[in-house]
KOLTORLO-922065 format. One record per residue (C-alpha): residue number from 1; residue in one letter; x, y, z. Coordinates in steps of 0.2 Angstrom, whole numbers, plus 5000, padded with zeros to 4 digits. Example, Ala and Ser with C-alpha at 12.3 -4.5 7.8 and 13.67 -1.06 7.14 Angstrom:
BEGIN
<r 1; A; <5062; 4978; 5039>>;
<r 2; S; <5068; 4995; 5036>>;
% end
This chain:
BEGIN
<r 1; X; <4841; 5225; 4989>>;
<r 2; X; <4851; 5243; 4991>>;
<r 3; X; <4844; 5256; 5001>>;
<r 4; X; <4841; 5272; 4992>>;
<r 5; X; <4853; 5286; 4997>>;
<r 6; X; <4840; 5293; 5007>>;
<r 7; X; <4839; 5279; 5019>>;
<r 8; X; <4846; 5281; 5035>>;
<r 9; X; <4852; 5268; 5049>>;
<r 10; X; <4839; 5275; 5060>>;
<r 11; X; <4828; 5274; 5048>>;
<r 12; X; <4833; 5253; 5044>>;
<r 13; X; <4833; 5250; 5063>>;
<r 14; X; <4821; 5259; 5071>>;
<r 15; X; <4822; 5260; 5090>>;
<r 16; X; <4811; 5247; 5100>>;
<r 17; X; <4804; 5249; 5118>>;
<r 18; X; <4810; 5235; 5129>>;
<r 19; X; <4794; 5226; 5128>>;
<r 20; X; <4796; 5222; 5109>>;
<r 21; X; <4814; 5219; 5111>>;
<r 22; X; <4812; 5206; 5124>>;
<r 23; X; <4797; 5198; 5111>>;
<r 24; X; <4813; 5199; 5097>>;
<r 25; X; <4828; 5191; 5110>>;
<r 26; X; <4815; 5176; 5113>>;
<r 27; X; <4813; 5172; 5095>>;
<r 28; X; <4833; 5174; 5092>>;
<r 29; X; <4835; 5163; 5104>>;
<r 30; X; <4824; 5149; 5097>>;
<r 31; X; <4830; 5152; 5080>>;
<r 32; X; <4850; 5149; 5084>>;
<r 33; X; <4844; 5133; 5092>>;
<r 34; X; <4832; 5126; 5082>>;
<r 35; X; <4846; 5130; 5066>>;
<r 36; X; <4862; 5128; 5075>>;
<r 37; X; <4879; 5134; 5067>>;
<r 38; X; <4895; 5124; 5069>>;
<r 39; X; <4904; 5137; 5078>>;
<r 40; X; <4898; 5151; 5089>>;
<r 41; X; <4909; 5165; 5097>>;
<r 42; X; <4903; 5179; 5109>>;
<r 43; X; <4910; 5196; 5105>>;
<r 44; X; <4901; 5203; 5120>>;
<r 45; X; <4883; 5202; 5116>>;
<r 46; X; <4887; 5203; 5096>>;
<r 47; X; <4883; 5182; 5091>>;
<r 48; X; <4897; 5177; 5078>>;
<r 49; X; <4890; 5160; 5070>>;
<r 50; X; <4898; 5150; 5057>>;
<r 51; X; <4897; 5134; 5046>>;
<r 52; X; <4911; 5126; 5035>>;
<r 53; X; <4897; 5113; 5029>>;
<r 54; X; <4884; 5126; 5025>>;
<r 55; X; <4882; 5143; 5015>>;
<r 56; X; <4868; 5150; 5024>>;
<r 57; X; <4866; 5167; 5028>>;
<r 58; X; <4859; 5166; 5046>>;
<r 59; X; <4874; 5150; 5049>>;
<r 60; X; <4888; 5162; 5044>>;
<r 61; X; <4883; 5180; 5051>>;
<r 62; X; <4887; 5192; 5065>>;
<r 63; X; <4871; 5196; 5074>>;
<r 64; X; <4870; 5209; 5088>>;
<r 65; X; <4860; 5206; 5102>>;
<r 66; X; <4860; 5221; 5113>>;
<r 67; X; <4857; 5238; 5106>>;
<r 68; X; <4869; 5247; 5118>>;
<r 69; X; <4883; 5237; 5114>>;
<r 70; X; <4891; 5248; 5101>>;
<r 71; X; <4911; 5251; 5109>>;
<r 72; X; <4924; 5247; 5099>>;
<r 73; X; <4915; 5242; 5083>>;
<r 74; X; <4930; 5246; 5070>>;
<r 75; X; <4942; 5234; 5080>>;
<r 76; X; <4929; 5222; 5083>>;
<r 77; X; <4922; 5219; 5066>>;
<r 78; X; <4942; 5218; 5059>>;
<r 79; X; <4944; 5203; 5071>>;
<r 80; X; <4925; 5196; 5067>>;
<r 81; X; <4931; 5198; 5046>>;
<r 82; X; <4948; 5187; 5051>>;
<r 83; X; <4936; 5173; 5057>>;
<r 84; X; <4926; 5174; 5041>>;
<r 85; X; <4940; 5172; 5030>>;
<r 86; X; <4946; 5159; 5041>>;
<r 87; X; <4930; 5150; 5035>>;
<r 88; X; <4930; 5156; 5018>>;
<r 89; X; <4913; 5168; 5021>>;
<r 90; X; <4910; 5183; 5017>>;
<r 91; X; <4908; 5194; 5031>>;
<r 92; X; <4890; 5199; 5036>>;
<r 93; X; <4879; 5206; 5049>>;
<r 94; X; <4863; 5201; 5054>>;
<r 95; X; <4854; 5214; 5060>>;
<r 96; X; <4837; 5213; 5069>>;
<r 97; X; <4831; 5225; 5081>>;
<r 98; X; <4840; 5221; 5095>>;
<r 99; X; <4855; 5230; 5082>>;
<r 100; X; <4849; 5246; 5088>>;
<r 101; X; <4852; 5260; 5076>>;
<r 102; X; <4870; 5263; 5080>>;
<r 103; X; <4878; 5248; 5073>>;
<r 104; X; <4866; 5252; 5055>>;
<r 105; X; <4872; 5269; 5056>>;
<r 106; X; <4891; 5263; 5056>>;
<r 107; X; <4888; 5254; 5044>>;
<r 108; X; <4881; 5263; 5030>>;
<r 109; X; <4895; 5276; 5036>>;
<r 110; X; <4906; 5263; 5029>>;
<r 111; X; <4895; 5260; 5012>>;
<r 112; X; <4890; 5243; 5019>>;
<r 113; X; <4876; 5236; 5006>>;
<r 114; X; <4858; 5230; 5013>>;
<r 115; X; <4851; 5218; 5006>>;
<r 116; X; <4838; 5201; 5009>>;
<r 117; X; <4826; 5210; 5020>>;
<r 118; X; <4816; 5196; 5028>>;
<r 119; X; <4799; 5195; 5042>>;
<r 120; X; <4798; 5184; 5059>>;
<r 121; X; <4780; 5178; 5058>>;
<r 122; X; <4769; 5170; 5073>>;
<r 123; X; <4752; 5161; 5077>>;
<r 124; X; <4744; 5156; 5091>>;
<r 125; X; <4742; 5137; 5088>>;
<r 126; X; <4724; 5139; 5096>>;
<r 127; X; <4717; 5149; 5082>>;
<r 128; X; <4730; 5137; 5070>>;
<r 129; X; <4716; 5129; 5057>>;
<r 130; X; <4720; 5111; 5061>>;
<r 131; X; <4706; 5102; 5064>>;
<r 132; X; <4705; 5093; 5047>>;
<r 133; X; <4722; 5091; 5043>>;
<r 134; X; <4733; 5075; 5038>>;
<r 135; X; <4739; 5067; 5054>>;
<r 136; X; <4756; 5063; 5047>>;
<r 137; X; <4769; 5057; 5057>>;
<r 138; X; <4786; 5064; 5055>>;
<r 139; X; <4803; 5055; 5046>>;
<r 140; X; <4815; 5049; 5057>>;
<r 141; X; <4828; 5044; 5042>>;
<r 142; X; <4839; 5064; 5039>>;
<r 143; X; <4847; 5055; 5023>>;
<r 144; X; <4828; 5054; 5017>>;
<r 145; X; <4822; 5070; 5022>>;
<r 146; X; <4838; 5078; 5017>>;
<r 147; X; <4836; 5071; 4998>>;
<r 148; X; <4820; 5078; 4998>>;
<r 149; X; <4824; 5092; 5004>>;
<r 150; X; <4838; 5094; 4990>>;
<r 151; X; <4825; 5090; 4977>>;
<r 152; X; <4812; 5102; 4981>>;
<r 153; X; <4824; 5117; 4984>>;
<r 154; X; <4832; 5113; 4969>>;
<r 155; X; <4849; 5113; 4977>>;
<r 156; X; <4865; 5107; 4973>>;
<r 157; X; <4868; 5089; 4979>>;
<r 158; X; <4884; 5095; 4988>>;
<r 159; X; <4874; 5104; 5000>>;
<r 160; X; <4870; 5087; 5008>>;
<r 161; X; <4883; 5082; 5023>>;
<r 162; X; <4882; 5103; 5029>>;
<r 163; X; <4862; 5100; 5030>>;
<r 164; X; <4864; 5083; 5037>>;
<r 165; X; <4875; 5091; 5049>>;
<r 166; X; <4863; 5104; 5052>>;
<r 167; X; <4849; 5095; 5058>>;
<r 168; X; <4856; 5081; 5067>>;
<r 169; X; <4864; 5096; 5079>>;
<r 170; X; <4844; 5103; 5081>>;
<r 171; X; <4843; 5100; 5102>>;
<r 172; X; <4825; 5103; 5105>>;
<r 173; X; <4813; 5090; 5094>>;
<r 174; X; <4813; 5091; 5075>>;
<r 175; X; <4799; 5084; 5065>>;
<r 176; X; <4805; 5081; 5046>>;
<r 177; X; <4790; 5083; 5036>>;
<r 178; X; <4790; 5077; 5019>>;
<r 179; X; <4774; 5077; 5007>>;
<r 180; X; <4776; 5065; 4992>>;
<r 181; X; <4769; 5058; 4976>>;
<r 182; X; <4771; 5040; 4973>>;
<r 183; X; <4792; 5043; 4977>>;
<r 184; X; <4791; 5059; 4970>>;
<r 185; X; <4794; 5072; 4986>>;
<r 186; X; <4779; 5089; 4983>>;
<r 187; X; <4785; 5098; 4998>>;
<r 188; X; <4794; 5097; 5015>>;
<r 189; X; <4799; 5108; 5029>>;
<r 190; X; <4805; 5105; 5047>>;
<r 191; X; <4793; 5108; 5062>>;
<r 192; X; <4805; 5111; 5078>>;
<r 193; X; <4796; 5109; 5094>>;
<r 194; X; <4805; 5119; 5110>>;
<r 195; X; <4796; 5121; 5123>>;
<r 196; X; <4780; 5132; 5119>>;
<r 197; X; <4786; 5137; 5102>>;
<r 198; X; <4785; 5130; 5086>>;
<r 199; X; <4796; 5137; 5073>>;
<r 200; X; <4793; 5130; 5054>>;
<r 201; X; <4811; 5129; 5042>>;
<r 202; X; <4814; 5124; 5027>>;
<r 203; X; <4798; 5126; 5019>>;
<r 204; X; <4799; 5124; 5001>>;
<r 205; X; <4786; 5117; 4986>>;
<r 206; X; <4792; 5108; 4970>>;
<r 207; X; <4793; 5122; 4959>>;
<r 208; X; <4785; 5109; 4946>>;
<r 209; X; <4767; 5109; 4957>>;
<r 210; X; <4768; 5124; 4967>>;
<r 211; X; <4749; 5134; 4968>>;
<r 212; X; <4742; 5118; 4973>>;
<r 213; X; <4739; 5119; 4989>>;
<r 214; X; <4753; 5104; 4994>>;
<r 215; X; <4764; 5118; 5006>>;
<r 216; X; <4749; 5123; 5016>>;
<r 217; X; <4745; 5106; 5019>>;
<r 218; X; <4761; 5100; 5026>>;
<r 219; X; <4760; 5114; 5035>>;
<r 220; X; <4745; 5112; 5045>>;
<r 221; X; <4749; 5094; 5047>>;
<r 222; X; <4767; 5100; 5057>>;
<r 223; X; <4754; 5112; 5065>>;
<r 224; X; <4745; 5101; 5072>>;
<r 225; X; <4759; 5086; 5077>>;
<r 226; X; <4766; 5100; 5088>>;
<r 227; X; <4752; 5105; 5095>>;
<r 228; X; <4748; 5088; 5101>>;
<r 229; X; <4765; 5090; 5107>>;
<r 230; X; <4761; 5105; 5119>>;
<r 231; X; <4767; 5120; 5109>>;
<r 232; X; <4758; 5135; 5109>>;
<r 233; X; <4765; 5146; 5095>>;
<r 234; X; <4771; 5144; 5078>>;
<r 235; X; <4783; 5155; 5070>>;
<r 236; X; <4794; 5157; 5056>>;
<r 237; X; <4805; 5168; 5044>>;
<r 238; X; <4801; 5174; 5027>>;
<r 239; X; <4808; 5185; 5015>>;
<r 240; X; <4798; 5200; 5014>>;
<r 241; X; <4800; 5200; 4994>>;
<r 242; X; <4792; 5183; 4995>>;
<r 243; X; <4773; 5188; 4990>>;
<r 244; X; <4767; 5169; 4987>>;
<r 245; X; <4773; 5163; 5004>>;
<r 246; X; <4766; 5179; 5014>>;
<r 247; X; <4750; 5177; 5005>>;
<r 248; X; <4750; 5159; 5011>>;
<r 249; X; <4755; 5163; 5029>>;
<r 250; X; <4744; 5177; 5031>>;
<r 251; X; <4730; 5167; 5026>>;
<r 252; X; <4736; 5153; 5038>>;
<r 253; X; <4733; 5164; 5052>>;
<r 254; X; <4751; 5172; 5054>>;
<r 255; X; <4755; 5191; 5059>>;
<r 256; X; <4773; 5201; 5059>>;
<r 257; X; <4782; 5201; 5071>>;
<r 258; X; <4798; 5210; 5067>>;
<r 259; X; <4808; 5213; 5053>>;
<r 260; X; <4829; 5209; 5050>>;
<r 261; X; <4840; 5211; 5037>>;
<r 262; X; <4859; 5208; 5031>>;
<r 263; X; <4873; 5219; 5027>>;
<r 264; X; <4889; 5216; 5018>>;
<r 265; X; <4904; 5226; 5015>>;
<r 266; X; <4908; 5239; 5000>>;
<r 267; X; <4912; 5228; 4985>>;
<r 268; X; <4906; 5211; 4994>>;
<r 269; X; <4893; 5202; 4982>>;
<r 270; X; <4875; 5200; 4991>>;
<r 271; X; <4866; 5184; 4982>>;
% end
């Protein structure tokens, strides 16, 4: 998605007390372990992650993490672009609200695009409906999860060693969560347990039997193996296009949390 000409950095990223922004740096922290890229660089407090094996936004982007952090950005984003093209990725920020409204303002200076706007969501995993769900007890074989996984997404089978790669780097506990039909895999998604917090990826829903309920009971079922497991909170990211899954999220017991979304330079594609 664009912005209209009306938009405004400040308007994208609004400013934050210091409340909500420590709420937001807790979250980004969790998320960059439980999905970890292959390579991280520190640019002060701007995070440049990439990944060879994988094409995924969040694994090959430059998030900023401290919204006073604005010197030198020309000079600092040409040497971040000679890393991505030493990867052979498109150069792309990440920017959440610790961004500030700065760095956005820069940016559409420059007529950087805006596009795949997308929702942290959380829920307290006392209030998680769980009581009746499948006590299922997670895969411990990544090849098995990761076919699955490739199945349901509908990705391309090449994707496989990045994601294999992916997950076996996860330092705090996955659980690999797979929901099948005879051998047929319905649904999976990764349930990663650190500390308090327990941050759902991956979910996804054959497209041949979605609407029937398989997502939310995998779901509750990685709910409720984590919160067994001593974590207090769930969250997760969604794109905020993505009515289906916000419905079910919402009706799970999930509230927003923040927003973030990706830019790209003039001329770069943004799918």
């Amino acid at each position: 998605m664009s912005p209209s000409t009306a938009t405004t950095g400040a308007d994208l990223v609004p400013q934050h007390p210091a409340s909500i922004l420590a709420t937001v740096r807790r979250y980004e922290a969790a998320g960059f372990r439980a999905w970890p890229a292959a390579a991280v660089h520190y640019d002060g407090t701007w995070v440049v992650r990439l990944t060879a094996g994988h094409p995924a936004k969040r694994l090959n982007s430059i998030t900023p993490l401290d919204p006073g952090d604005i010197d030198g950005m020309a000079d600092r984003i040409g040497r971040a672009s000679r890393r991505f093209e030493a990867y052979g990725r498109p150069l792309t920020f990440r920017l959440s609200p610790l961004a500030g409204s700065v760095i956005a303002a820069h940016l559409d200076a420059e007529g950087w695009s805006r596009f795949d706007d997308s929702l942290i969501m959380r829920m307290p995993l006392a209030d998680a409906p769980v009581e009746n769900a499948i006590d299922q007890i997670p895969l411990r074989d990544i090849s098995r999860f990761v076919s699955a996984s490739l199945k349901v997404h509908g990705s391309d089978a090449s994707l496989r060693p990045g994601l294999s790669e992916i997950i076996g780097a996860i330092q705090p506990e996955a659980g690999l969560f797979v929901l099948e039909r005879g051998d047929e895999p319905l649904a999976t998604l990764i349930c990663v347990h650190d500390g308090d917090l327990a941050g759902l990826f991956e979910i996804a829903t054959d497209e041949s039997v979605r609407g029937q309920g398989h997502g939310r009971q995998l779901i509750l079922s990685a709910l409720k193996w984590a919160r067994l497991r001593g974590a207090r909170e769930a969250w997760l990211q969604v794109g905020a296009d993505n009515g289906p899954a916000l419905g079910l999220y919402r009706s799970l017991g999930f509230s927003d949390v923040y927003h973030y979304h990706y830019r790209r330079p003039p001329g770069a594609q943004t799918c």
